[in-house]
N, C-alpha and C positions, 0 to 999 in steps of 0.2 A: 587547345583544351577541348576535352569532348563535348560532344551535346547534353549537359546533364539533363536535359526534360527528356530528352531520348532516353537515357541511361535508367532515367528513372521508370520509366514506364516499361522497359524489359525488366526490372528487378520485380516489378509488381505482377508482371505476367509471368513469372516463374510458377512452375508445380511445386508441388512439395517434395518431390525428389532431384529436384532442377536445385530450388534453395537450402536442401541437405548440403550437395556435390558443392556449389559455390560455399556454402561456408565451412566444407574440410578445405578448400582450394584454400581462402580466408586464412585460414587455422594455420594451413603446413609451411603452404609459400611466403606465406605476409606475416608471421605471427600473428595475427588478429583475431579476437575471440567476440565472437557477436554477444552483446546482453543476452541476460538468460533470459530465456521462453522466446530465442527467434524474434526479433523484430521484422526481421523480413516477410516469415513466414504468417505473422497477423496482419502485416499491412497487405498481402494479397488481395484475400474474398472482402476486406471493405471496400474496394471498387473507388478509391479515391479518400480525397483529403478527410471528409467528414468522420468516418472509423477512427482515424489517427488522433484529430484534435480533440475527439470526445474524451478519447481513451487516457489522453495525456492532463485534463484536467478534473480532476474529482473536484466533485464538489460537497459529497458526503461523505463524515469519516464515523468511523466506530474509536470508542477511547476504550480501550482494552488497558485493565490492571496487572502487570506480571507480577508482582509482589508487592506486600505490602510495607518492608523493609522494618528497621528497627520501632518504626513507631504505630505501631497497629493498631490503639486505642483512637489516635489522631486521625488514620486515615477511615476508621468505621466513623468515626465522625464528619467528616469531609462526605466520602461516598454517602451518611444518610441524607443530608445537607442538597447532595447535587440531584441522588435519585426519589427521595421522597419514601423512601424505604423503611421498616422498622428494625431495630434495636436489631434481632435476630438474621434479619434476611441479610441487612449491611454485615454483620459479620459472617456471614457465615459465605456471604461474595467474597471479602477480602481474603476470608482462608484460604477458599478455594483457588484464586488464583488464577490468571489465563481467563477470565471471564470478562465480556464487557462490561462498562460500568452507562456506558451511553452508548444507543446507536444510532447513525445516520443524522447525526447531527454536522451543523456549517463548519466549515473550515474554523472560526472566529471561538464560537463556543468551544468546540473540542479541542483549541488554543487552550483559551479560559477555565478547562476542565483538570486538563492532563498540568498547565502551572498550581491548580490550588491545589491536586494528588500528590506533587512532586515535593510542593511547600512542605506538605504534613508528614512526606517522609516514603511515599510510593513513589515504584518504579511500574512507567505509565508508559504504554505504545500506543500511536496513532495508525488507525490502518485504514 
């Protein structure tokens, strides 16, 4: 078996024309299609583990409302409830759509947020 700390620290010291060529190599010979956005090519300039572990756990999320589905009285009610919003602004969020409802809120809450949206009938993305 190879050296993988070896191994590892040549894919890190790849250019970006270097980690192009290895992932058509990837692609043609091995069928293998790297995640999109290159993994490789962001783990380079972090210079080791700490880039990777940050990047891998969010800890802030945005509760983005896609729709407000069949029940839009209920969900203008929910979104006044969670943002403290009036009568108008809450609906005129839910019309709109695609629009945050919270931002940068814990993992926990924007749980708690996007289950009470979903309850009253919205269709709710965490990002």
């Amino acid at each position: 078996m190879a050296d993988l700390k070896k191994l590892a620290e040549e894919i890190v010291g790849l250019t970006l024309l270097e980690a192009q060529e290895l992932k058509t190599i990837l692609k043609d010979e091995y069928g293998i299609e790297p995640a999109a956005g290159g993994a490789v090519m962001m783990a380079g300039p972090a210079g080791g583990d700490a880039g990777g572990a940050a990047a891998e756990e969010q800890t802030e999320f945005d509760v983005i409302l896609k729709s407000a589905g069949a029940s839009k009285i209920n969900v203008i009610k929910e979104v006044r409830g969670i943002t403290g919003l009036g009568l108008k602004e809450a609906k005129d969020l839910v019309e709109a759509g695609g629009k945050a409802v919270k931002e940068q809120v814990s993992k926990d809450e924007a749980e708690d947020i996007k289950a009470k949206l979903e309850a009253a009938g919205a269709e709710v993305e965490l990002k």
